[in-house]
Each structure stands twice: as structure tokens, then as C-alpha cells.
C-alpha positions, 0 to 999 in steps of 0.5 A: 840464469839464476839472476835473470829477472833481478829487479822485476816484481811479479805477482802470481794469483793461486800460487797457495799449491799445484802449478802456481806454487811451482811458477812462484818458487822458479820466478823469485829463484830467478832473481824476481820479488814475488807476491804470491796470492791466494784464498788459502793463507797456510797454504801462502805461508808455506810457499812464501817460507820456501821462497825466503829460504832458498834466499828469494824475496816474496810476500803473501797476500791473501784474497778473493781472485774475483773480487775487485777490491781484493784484486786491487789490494793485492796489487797496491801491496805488491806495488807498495812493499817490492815495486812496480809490477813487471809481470802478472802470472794469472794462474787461479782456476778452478775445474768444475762444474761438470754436466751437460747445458741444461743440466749443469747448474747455470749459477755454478756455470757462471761462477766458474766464469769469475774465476776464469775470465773475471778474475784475470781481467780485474788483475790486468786491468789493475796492473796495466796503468803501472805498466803502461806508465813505465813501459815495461810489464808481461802478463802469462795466462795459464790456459789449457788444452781444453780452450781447443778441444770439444770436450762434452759437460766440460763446458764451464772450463772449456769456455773460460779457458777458450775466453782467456786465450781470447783475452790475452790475444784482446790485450796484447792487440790494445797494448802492442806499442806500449812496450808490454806483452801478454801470452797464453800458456797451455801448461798441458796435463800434469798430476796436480792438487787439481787433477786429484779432485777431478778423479775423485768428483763424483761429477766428473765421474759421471759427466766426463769419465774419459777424462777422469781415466785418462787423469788415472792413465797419466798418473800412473806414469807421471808423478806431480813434478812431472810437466812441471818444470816445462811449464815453469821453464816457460814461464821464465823464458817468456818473463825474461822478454826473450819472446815478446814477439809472440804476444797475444799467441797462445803456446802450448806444449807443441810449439817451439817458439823459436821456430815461431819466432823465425816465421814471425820475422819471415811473415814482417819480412815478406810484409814490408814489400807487399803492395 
């Protein structure tokens, strides 16, 4: 396992901490050249010094997720010093605003809409020529509980987390026989950097106060590496191409995807004798 993504290329955006940081450090573990990306360059630097010193390849390259000419920096970077992109891991994501429609501030609504739904789709469509072209490449959108659940003065979050799984669905439906995969991954909750500024919002305390003492509850019980590893695990495992008949599906941590993989194979099955 510790190989299994030798000579593939990933990029993967808010890796400077939280759930990015950890899917960077397991890919470039398992064999991939990494280019890490986010606004934070101490941050970048630090992951990037891991990476090099458990013996991984890897480059920091600062930038703006929801600006296209950094977007696109970015890419012909990792493209020009570790090679063609095999895999993009969209994971920056921002919690906030909090608030009721009509009551939220419709500029930092829309806002988060760059981070959630802007910024993966300037990252896509910039790796996907170079995918297309060798065809081969996965894209992994780090989602979340809240794109299925009605969660109320999260709508700023909920929406672009729903959006995202809806544009991996898009995508994968576009480049099914191009030999590329895209996926959402809902990592589930887990105690990161994040988390940690959602309880201590004062908005979040005033407009989601469930959430935030449920955040509390769970932390109580699990620390910052917990959840972790299986969303990290995940990450490899849908990287390595074990799944890629599950593109276009959003995964959460209820699912097996070998059990989904069974029901795809019974559905094609049945399917080739249907009149």
C-alpha cells in the first residue's frame, strides 16, 4: 500500500491544516507527488516539511481558491514541476455565514458560494484538459452532512455543500468515457481547526446553537485525529481506482462501497437484458 499511487500527481486545495492537511500527508505517504495549496504559506510550509520528511514529494503553492488566475497558477505549477495532474482533492471550505435568509448578510452568502461551489469548479475545469487528454485523472470533493440535512441559518454551507455534490454528479455524467471519475466524500463530523471556530462564533452560537452543542458533545469524546483516518483511508482508496465505478455518487460514512460496487454490477447486469 505504501507505493500505491507512484507516479500519480495530486493537488489538493486547503491542505495549510484540518482535513486537507491529513488527506495531503496520506496521499504523498502513498507514493503520489503532492502540490498542497492554500492562502496560508506558514501554514503550506509546515505540511510541505512533513511530507519531505517522512520521504514524500511535494510542493507549496500559495493562493486564492476562488480566483481563477491563482486557480490556474496553481495547476500549471504542479503540471510544470511533479507532471500531469492525476488527481484533484477539492477540500477548501469555509463554515459560515450563519443567520436566517433575510437576515444573513446576502454579500457574505454569496461569498461563501465562491469558496464552495466557484472554487472546485475553476479547479476542475482547469485540470480536466490534461486529464482528458492522457485519459486518466479523479476528482474527490470533500462534501458534508449538511448538503442532505435541513439544517436551519446554515443555508450558506448546506447550499454549497448540496451544490458540490451535485456538481461531481454533473462532471462525472460529462466525462464517463474519458476514462476519468469524480466523487463526493462526506468525511462526516470530525474535531477540526474548523469546528473549533464554529463553537467559538458568536454567530454560530446565536443562529445554530444545536450544532454548536453537539460540536461540544463530540468533542468531548473524540479528539482531532479521530474521523480522520477514515476519511484519509477513503481518500486513497477511491484515488487508487479501486471505485471508479461509483463516479458521480456522493459517499458518506454509511456507505460500503463494496456493497455499492455489488449493486452497480446487479443493476448493469440486469440492464443488458431489458427490452
Amino acid at each position: 500500500m505504501a507505493n500505491e499511487l507512484r507516479g500519480q500527481v495530486a493537488i489538493v486545495t486547503g491542505a495549510g491544516r484540518g482535513i486537507g492537511r491529513a488527506i495531503a500527508l496520506r496521499l504523498a505517504s502513498a507514493g503520489a507527488a503532492v502540490a498542497i495549496t492554500s492562502r496560508n504559506q506558514s501554514q503550506l510550509d509546515e505540511v510541505l516539511a512533513q511530507i519531505e520528511s517522512a520521504g514524500g514529494c511535494g510542493i507549496a503553492v500559495p493562493g486564492d481558491v476562488t480566483k481563477r488566475s491563482d486557480v490556474e497558477r496553481v495547476v500549471q505549477t504542479a503540471h510544470e514541476r511533479l507532471g500531469g495532474i492525476a488527481l484533484l482533492v477539492n477540500n477548501a471550505g469555509l463554515p459560515g455565514p450563519y443567520g436566517p435568509v433575510g437576515v444573513v448578510d446576502p454579500d457574505a452568502w454569496w461569498a461563501a458560494q465562491h469558496v464552495h461551489i466557484l472554487a472546485p469548479f475553476l479547479f476542475i475545469a482547469a485540470v480536466l484538459p490534461g486529464m482528458i487528454e492522457r485519459r486518466r485523472g479523479r476528482v474527490v470533493i470533500i462534501s458534508s452532512p449538511r448538503s442532505h440535512q435541513l439544517t436551519a441559518n446554515l443555508s450558506a454551507y448546506s447550499f454549497g455543500k448540496s451544490g458540490q455534490n451535485r456538481l461531481a454528479a454533473l462532471v462525472a455524467n460529462e466525462v464517463k468515457d474519458q476514462g476519468i471519475s469524480v466523487f463526493a466524500l462526506d468525511p462526516g463530523s470530525i474535531m477540526t481547526d474548523m469546528a473549533d471556530e464554529t463553537m467559538n462564533s458568536p454567530d454560530a452560537q446565536r443562529w445554530v446553537p444545536q450544532m454548536v452543542a453537539r460540536l461540544h458533545e463530540l468533542k468531548g469524546v473524540q479528539g482531532p485525529g479521530d474521523g480522520i483516518d477514515w476519511c484519509t483511508d477513503r481518500c486513497l482508496a477511491l484515488a487508487s481506482g479501486r471505485y471508479d465505478a461509483l463516479s458521480g455518487r456522493y459517499i458518506d460514512r454509511t456507505d460500503s462501497p463494496e456493497e455499492l460496487l455489488r449493486q452497480s454490477s446487479a443493476v448493469g447486469k440486469s440492464n443488458q437484458f431489458a427490452t
